[in-house]
GUTORTI-903266 format. One record per residue (C-alpha): x, y, z; residue number from 1. Coordinates in pm, 1 decimal. Each point is the difference from the previous one (the first is absolute). Example, Ala and Ser with C-alpha at 12.3 -4.5 7.8 and 13.67 -1.06 7.14 Angstrom:
REM residues 2
<pt px="1230.0" py="-450.0" pz="780.0" pos="1"/>
<pt px="137.0" py="344.0" pz="-66.0" pos="2"/>
This chain:
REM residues 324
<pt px="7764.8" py="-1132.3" pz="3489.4" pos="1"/>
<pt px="-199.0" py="-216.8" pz="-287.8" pos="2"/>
<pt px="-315.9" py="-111.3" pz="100.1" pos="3"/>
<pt px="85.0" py="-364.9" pz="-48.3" pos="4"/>
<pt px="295.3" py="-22.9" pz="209.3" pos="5"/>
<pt px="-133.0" py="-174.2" pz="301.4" pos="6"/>
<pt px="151.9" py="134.0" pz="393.7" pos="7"/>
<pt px="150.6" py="-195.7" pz="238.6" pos="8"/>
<pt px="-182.1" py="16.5" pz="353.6" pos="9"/>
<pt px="410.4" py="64.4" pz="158.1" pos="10"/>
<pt px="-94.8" py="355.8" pz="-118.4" pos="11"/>
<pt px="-245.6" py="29.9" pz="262.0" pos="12"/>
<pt px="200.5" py="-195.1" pz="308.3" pos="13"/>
<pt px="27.8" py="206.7" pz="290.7" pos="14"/>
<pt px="362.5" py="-101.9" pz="71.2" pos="15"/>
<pt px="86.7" py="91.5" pz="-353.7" pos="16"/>
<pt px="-177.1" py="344.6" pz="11.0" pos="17"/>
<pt px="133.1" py="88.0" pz="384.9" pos="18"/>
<pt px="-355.0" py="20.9" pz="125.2" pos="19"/>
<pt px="-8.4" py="-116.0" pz="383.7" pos="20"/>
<pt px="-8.8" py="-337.7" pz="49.9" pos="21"/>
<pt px="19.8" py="-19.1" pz="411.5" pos="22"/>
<pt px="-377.1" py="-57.2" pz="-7.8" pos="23"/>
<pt px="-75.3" py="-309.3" pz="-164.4" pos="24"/>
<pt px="-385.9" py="-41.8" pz="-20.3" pos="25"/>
<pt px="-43.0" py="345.1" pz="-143.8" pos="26"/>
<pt px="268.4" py="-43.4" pz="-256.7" pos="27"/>
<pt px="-184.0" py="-312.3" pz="-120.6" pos="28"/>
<pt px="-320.2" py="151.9" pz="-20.9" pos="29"/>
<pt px="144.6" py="254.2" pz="-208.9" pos="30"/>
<pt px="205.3" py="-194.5" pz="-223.6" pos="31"/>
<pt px="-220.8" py="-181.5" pz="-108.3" pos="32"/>
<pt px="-191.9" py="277.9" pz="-92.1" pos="33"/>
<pt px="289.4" py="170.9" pz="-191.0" pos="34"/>
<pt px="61.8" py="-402.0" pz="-134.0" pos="35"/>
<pt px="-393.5" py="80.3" pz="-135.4" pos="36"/>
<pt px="75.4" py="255.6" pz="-185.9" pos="37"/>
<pt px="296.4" py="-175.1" pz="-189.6" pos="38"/>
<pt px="-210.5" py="-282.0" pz="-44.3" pos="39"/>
<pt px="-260.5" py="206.3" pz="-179.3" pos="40"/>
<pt px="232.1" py="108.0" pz="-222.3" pos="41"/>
<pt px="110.9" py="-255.7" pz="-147.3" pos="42"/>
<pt px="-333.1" py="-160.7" pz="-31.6" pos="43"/>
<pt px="-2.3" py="290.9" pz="-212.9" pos="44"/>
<pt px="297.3" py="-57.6" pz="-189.3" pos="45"/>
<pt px="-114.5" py="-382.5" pz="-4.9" pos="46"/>
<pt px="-415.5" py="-19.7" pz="-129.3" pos="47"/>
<pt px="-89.6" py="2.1" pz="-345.7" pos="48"/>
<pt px="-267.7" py="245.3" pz="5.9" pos="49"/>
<pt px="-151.5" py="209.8" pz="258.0" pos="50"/>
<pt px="-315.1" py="-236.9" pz="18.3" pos="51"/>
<pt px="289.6" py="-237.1" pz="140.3" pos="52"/>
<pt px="163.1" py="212.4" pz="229.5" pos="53"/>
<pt px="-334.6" py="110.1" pz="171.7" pos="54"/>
<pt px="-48.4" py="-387.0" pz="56.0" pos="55"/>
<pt px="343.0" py="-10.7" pz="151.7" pos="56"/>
<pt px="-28.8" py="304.5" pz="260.1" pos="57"/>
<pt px="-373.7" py="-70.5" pz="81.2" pos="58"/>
<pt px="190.4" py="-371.5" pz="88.9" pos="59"/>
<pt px="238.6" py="190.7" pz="222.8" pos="60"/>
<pt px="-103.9" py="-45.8" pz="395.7" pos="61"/>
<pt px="-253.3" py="313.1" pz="48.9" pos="62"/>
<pt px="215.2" py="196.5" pz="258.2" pos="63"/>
<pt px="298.9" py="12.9" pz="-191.4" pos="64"/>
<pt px="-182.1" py="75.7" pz="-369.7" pos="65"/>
<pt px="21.5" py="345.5" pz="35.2" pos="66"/>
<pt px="388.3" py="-11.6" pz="10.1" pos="67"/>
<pt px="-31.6" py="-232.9" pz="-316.3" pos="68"/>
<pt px="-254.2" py="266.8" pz="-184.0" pos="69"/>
<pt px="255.3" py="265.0" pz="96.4" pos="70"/>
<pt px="309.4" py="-229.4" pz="-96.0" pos="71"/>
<pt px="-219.3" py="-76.9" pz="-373.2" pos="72"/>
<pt px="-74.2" py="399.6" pz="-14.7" pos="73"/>
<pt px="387.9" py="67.6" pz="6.7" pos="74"/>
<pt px="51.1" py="-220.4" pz="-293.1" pos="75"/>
<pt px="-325.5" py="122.6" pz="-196.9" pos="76"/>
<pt px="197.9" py="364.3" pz="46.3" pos="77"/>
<pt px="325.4" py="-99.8" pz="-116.8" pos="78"/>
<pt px="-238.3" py="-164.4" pz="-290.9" pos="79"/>
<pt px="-154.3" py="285.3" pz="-102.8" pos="80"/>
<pt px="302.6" py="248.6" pz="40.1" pos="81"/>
<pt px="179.1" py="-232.3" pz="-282.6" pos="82"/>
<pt px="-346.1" py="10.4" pz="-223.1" pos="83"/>
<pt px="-63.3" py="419.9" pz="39.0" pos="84"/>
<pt px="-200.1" py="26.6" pz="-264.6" pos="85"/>
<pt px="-249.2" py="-318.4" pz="70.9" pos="86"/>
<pt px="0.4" py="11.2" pz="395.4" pos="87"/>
<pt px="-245.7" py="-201.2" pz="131.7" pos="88"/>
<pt px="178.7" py="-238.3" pz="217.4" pos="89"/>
<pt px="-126.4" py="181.3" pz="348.4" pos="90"/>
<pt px="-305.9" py="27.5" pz="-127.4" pos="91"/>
<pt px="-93.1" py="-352.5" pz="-107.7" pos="92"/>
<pt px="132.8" py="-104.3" pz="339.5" pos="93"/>
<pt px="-197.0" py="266.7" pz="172.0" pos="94"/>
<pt px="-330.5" py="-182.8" pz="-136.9" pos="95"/>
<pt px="-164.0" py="-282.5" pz="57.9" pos="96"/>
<pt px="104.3" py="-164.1" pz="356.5" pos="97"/>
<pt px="257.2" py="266.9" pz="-21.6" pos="98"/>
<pt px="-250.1" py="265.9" pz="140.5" pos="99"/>
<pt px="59.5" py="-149.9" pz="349.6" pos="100"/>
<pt px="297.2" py="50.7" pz="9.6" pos="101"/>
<pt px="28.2" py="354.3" pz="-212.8" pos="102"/>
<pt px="153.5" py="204.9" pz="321.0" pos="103"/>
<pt px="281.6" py="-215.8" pz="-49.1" pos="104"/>
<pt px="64.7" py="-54.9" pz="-362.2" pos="105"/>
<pt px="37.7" py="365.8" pz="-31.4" pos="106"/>
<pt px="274.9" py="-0.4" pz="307.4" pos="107"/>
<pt px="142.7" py="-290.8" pz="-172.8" pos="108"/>
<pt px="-24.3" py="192.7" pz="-321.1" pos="109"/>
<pt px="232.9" py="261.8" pz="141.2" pos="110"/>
<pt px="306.2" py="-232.0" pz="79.0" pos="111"/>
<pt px="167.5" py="67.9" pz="-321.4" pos="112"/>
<pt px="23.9" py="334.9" pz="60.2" pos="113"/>
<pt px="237.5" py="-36.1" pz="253.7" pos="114"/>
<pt px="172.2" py="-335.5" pz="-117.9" pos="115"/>
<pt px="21.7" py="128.3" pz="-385.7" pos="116"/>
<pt px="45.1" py="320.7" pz="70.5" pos="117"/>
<pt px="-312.0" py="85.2" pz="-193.3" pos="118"/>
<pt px="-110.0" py="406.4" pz="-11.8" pos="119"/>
<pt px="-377.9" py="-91.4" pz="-32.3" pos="120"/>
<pt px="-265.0" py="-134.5" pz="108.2" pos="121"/>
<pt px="-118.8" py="-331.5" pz="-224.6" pos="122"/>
<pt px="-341.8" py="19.4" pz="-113.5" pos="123"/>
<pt px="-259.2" py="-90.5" pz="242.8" pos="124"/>
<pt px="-368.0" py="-70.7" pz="-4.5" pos="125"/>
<pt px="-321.0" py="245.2" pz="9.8" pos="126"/>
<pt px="-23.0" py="69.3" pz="352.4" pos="127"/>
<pt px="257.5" py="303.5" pz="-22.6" pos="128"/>
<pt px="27.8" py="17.5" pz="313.2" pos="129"/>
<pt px="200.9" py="-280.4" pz="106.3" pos="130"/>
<pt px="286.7" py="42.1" pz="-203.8" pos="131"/>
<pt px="202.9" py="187.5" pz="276.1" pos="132"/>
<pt px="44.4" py="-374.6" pz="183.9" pos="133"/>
<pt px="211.0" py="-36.8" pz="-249.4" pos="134"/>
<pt px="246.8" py="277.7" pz="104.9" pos="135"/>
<pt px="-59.4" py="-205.9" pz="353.6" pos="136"/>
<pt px="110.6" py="-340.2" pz="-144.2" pos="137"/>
<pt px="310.7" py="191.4" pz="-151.9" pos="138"/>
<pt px="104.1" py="160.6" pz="330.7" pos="139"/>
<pt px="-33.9" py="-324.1" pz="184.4" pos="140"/>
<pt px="195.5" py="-212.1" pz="-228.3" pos="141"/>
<pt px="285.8" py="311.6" pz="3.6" pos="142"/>
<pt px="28.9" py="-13.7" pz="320.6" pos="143"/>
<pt px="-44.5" py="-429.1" pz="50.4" pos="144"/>
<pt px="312.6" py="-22.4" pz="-229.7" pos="145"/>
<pt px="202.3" py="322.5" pz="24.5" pos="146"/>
<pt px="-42.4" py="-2.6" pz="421.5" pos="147"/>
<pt px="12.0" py="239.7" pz="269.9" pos="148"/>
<pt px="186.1" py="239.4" pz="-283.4" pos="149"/>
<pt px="-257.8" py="44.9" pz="-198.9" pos="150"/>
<pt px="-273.3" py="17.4" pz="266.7" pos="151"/>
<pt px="217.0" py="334.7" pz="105.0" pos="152"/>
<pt px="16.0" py="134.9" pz="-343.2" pos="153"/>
<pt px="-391.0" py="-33.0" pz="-60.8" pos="154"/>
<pt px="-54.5" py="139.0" pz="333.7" pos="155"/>
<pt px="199.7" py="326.9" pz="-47.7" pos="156"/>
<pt px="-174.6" py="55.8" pz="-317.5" pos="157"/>
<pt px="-201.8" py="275.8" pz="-81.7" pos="158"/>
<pt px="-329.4" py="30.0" pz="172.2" pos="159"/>
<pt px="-323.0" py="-22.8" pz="-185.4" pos="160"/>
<pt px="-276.9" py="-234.7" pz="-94.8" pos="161"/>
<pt px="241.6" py="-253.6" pz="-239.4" pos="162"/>
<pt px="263.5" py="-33.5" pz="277.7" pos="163"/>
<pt px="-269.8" py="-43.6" pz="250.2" pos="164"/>
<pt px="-65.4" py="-313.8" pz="-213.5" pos="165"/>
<pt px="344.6" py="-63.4" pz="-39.5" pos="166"/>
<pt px="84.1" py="13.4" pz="369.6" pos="167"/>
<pt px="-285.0" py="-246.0" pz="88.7" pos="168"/>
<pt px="82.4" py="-271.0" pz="-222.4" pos="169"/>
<pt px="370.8" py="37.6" pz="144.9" pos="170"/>
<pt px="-161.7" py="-44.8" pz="379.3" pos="171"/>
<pt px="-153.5" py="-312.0" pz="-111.6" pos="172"/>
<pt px="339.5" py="-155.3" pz="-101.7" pos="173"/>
<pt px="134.4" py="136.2" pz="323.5" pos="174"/>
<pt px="-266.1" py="-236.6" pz="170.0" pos="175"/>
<pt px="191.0" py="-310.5" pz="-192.9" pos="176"/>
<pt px="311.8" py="131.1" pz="65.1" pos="177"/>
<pt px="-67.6" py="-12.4" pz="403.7" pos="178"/>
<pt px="-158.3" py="-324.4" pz="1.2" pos="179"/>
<pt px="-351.2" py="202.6" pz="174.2" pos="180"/>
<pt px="237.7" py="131.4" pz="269.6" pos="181"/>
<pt px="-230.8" py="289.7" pz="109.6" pos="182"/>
<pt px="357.8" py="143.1" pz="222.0" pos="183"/>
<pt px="235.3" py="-30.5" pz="-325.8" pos="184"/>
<pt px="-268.4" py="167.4" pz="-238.4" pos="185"/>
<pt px="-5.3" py="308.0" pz="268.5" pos="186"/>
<pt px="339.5" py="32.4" pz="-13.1" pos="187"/>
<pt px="61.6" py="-25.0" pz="-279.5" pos="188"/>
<pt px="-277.7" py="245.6" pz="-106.8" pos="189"/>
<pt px="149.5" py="203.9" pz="215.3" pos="190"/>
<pt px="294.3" py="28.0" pz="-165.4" pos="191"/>
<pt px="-193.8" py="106.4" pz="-356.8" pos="192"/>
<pt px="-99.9" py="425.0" pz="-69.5" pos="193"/>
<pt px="-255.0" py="16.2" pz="262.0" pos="194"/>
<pt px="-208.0" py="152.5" pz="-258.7" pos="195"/>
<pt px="4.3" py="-388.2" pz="-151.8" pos="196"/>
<pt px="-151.2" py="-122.4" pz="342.1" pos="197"/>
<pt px="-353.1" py="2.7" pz="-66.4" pos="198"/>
<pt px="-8.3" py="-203.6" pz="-330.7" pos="199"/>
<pt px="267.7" py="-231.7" pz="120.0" pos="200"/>
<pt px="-254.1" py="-73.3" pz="276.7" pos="201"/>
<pt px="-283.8" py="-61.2" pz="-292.1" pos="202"/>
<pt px="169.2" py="-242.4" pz="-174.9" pos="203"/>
<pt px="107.8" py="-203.2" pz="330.2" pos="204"/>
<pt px="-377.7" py="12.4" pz="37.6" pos="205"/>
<pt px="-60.3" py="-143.0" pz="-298.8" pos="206"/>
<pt px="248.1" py="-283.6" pz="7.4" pos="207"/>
<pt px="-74.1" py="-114.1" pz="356.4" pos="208"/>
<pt px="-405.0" py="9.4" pz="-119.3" pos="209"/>
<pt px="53.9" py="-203.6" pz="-348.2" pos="210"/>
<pt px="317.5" py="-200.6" pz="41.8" pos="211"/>
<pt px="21.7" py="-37.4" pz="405.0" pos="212"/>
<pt px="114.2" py="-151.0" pz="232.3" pos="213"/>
<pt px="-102.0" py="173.9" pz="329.0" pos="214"/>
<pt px="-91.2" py="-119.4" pz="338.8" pos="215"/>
<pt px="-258.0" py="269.4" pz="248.6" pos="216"/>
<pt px="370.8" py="108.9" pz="206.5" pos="217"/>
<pt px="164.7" py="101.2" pz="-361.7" pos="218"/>
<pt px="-340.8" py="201.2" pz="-179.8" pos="219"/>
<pt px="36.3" py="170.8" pz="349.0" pos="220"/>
<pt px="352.5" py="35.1" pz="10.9" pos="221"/>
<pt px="-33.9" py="120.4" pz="-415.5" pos="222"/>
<pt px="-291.6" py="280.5" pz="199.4" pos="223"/>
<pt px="217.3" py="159.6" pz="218.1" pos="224"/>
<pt px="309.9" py="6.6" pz="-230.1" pos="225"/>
<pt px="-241.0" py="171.5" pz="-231.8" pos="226"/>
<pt px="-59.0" py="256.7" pz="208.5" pos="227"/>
<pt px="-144.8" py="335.5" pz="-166.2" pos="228"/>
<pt px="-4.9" py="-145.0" pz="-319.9" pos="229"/>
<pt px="-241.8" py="-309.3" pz="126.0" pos="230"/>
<pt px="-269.7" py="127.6" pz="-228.4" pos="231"/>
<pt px="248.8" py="-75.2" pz="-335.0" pos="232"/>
<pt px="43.2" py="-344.4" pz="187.7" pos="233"/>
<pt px="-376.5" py="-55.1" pz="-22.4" pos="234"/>
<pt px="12.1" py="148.4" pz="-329.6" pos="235"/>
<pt px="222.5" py="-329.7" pz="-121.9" pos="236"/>
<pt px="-164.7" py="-272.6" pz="185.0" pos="237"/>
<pt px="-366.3" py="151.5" pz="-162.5" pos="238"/>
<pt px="166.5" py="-54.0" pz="-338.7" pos="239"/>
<pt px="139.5" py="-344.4" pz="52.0" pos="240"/>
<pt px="-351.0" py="-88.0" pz="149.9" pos="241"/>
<pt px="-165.9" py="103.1" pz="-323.8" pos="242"/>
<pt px="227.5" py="-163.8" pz="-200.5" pos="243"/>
<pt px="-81.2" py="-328.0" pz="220.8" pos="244"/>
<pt px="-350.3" py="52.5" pz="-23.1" pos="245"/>
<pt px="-33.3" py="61.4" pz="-363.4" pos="246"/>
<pt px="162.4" py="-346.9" pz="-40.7" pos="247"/>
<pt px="-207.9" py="-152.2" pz="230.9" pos="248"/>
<pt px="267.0" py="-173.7" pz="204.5" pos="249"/>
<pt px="69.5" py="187.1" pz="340.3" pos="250"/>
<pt px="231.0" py="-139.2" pz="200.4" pos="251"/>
<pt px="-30.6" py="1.5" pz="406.3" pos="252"/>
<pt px="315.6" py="217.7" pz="-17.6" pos="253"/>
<pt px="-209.1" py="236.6" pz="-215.1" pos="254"/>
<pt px="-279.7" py="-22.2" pz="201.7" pos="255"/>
<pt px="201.8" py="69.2" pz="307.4" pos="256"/>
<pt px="169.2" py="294.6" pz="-96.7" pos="257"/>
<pt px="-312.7" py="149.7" pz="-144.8" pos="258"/>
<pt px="-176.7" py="-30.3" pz="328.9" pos="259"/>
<pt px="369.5" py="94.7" pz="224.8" pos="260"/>
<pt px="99.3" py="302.5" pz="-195.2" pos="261"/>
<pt px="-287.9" py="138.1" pz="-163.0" pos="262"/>
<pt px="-294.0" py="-80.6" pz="232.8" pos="263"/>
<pt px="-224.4" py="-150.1" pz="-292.1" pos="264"/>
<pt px="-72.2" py="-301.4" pz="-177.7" pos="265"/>
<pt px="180.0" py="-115.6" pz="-316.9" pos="266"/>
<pt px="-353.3" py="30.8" pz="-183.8" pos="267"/>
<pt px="-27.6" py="374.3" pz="120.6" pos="268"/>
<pt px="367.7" py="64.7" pz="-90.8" pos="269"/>
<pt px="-92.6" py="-94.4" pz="-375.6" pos="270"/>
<pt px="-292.7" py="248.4" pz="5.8" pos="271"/>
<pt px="181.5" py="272.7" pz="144.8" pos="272"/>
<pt px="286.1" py="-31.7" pz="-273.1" pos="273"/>
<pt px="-362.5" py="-48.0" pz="-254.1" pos="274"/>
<pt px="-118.1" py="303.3" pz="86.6" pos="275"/>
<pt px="269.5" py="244.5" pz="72.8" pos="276"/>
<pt px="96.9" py="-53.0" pz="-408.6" pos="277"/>
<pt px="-367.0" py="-27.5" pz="-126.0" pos="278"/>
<pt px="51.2" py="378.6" pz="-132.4" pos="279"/>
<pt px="364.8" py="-66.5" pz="-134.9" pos="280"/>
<pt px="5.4" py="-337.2" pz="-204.8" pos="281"/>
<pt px="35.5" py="201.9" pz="-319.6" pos="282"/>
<pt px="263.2" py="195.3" pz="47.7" pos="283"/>
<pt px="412.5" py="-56.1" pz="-59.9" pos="284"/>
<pt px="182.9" py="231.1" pz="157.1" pos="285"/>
<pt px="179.8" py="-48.0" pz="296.3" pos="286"/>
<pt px="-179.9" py="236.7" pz="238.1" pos="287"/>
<pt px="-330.7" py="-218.0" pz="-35.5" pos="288"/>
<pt px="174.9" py="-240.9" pz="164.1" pos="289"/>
<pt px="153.1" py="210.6" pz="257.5" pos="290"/>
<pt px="-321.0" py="99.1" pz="67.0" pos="291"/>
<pt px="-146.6" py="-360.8" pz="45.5" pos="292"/>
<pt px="258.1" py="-78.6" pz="219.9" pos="293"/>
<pt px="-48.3" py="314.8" pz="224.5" pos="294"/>
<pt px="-384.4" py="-58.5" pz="23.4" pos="295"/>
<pt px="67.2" py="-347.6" pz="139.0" pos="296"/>
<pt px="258.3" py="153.6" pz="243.0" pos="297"/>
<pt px="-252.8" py="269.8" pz="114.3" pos="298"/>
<pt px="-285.1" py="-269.3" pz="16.5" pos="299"/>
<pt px="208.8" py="-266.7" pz="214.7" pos="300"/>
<pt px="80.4" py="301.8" pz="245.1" pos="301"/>
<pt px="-351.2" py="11.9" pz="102.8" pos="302"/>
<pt px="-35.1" py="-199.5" pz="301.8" pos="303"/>
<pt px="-275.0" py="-300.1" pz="-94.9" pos="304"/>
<pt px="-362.1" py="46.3" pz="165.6" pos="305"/>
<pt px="-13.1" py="-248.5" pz="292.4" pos="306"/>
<pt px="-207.6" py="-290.0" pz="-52.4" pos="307"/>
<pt px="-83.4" py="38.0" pz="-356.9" pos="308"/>
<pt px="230.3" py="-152.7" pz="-235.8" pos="309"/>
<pt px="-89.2" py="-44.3" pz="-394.6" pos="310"/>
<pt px="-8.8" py="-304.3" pz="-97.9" pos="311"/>
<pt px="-156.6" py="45.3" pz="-368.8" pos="312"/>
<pt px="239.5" py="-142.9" pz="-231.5" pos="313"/>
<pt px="136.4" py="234.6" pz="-268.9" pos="314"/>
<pt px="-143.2" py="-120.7" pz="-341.9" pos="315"/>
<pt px="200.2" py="-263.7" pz="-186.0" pos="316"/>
<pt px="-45.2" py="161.2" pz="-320.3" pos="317"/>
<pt px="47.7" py="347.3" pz="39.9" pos="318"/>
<pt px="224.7" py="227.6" pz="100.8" pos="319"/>
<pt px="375.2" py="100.8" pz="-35.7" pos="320"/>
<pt px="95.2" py="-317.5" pz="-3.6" pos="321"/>
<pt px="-168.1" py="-47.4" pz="-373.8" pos="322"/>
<pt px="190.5" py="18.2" pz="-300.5" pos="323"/>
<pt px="-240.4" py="-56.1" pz="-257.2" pos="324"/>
C-alpha cells in the first residue's frame, strides 16, 4: 500500500466484510467508528504537513478522534516503513496533540503489519513500552479483514506473552464482527483453543469500554459469558478507560462500563493502568507488557472497598500514556 493512496470507507461496511448486521443500532455505532478510522487516514494521506493534520483530527468530533489518531497512526507506519532509514513519521504524530491519543497511534501503527505483511515493528516513540499495541492493532485488523479464519489461526497459536497480544487484538475485532452480541462473542469464543479464552475476553473488554455500544442488560450479559476469565474482561475495559481518560473525552458508554464491569470510576481506571507500569515504562520486551497486563488483571480481581471509591484523577501529564 503507498501512503498516498487514499481508502474507500466500502472497506469497512459490515455487509461487505460479513460482520452481523441483524442489530442495527450497534452496527451503526460501530461503523462509524471503523468509518473513523478510514477517515483519519486519509486526512493523512490528504494534509500538507503534520501541523495540518493535527488541525484536522483535533477538528474531528471528540468521541470518534481516537479512531482518527489510530486511522493517521496506520498511515504514519506505512510512512515510515517506506523511509527506514529516516523514520519519524509515528513519532512526529505521537507529539504534540498526538500525546492524547498515543495508546492509539501505536495500535494504529501496527496495521501494516498485518495488511503489508510487514515482519517488524515500525519505529515508535520513547515510551518503550507501548510498542506491543502495535502487535494489537495488527491482530485486530487480521482478523477485521481475513474473518472468523484468521481469528482461529491466531487463536491456535503458540502460547506466550506475543500471542497473548496477538489473541487480544483479534477479540476486539470479534466484538465488530458480532455487532456487541454478548451470546455470538461466547460462542464463538467458544469455538477458539480454550487456552485463547482469556485474552479473547480482554480485548472484548477493551472494545466494549473504548468503542461501545452497551446497554446495563448486555455489560451483564458480557459478565456472565465471561465467566472465569471476568478478571481479563476488566483487564480490557481498564485499558480502554485509560485511553479515554488520557484524551480527556469519556464517553457515558465508557463511564458505564467502567463502573458495570470493573466496580471503579473511569478516573481510578487510568491510575490503576498509571501505576501498575510506573516500574516498566523503560523497558521493550514483550514480557514487560505481559506483566502490566497481569498486574491490572490481579488488581481488578480484588473486590473494591465499600463506600470508598477514588476519585483523584490520574495526572494529565504523566504516565504511560506519554511519549515524549
Amino acid at each position: 500500500m503507498h501512503p498516498q493512496v487514499v481508502l474507500t470507507l466500502r472497506l469497512v461496511d459490515f455487509d461487505r466484510r460479513g460482520f452481523r448486521t441483524d442489530r442495527p443500532a450497534a452496527r451503526a455505532v460501530l461503523e462509524r467508528a471503523a468509518a473513523s478510522f478510514i477517515t483519519g487516514y486519509n486526512l493523512a494521506v490528504q494534509s500538507p504537513n503534520r501541523e495540518r493534520l493535527h488541525c484536522d483530527l483535533q477538528d474531528f468530533d471528540a468521541e470518534h478522534r481516537g479512531f482518527a489518531y489510530e486511522g493517521a497512526g496506520m498511515h504514519a507506519a506505512i510512512a515510515d516503513l517506506s523511509r527506514p532509514r529516516s523514520p519519524r513519521a509515528v513519532t512526529g504524530l505521537a507529539a504534540g496533540p498526538g500525546q492524547d491519543y498515543s495508546y492509539l497511534i501505536h495500535v494504529g501503527a501496527g496495521w501494516p503489519l498485518s495488511l503489508l505483511r510487514q515482519p517488524r515493528v515500525p519505529r515508535m516513540p520513547s515510551t518503550a513500552l507501548l510498542r506491543w499495541l502495535a502487535v494489537d492493532g495488527a491482530a485486530f485488523g487480521a482478523v477485521f479483514f481475513g474473518g472468523q479464519r484468521v481469528l482461529r489461526r491466531i487463536s491456535a497459536g503458540k502460547p506466550g506473552p506475543l500471542w497473548r497480544t496477538r489473541v487480544t487484538g483479534a477479540g476486539r475485532a470479534l466484538w465488530f464482527q458480532q455487532s456487541a452480541d454478548a451470546t455470538g462473542i461466547a460462542r464463538l469464543i467458544g469455538e477458539q483453543n480454550p487456552a485463547a479464552a482469556a485474552e479473547l475476553w480482554a480485548g472484548i473488554g477493551l472494545a466494549c469500554a473504548y468503542a461501545g455500544p452497551s446497554d446495563a442488560a448486555g455489560r451483564a450479559a458480557l459478565r456472565d459469558a465471561a465467566g472465569q476469565h471476568v478478571g481479563w474482561l476488566r483487564q480490557g475495559v481498564i485499558f480502554a478507560s485509560a485511553a479515554r481518560a488520557r484524551a480527556r473525552v469519556v464517553p457515558s458508554h465508557t463511564r458505564d462500563a467502567c463502573r458495570d464491569l470493573v466496580g471503579i470510576d473511569v478516573e481510578q481506571a487510568a491510575r490503576w493502568a498509571d501505576d501498575a507500569c510506573s516500574d516498566l515504562l523503560h523497558r521493550a520486551d514483550v514480557a514487560a507488557y505481559d506483566l502490566w497486563r497481569d498486574r491490572l488483571i490481579q488488581r481488578a480481581a480484588e473486590p473494591p472497598t465499600p463506600g470508598r471509591v477514588e476519585l483523584a484523577v490520574a495526572d494529565p501529564d504523566a504516565g504511560a500514556w506519554d511519549v515524549a
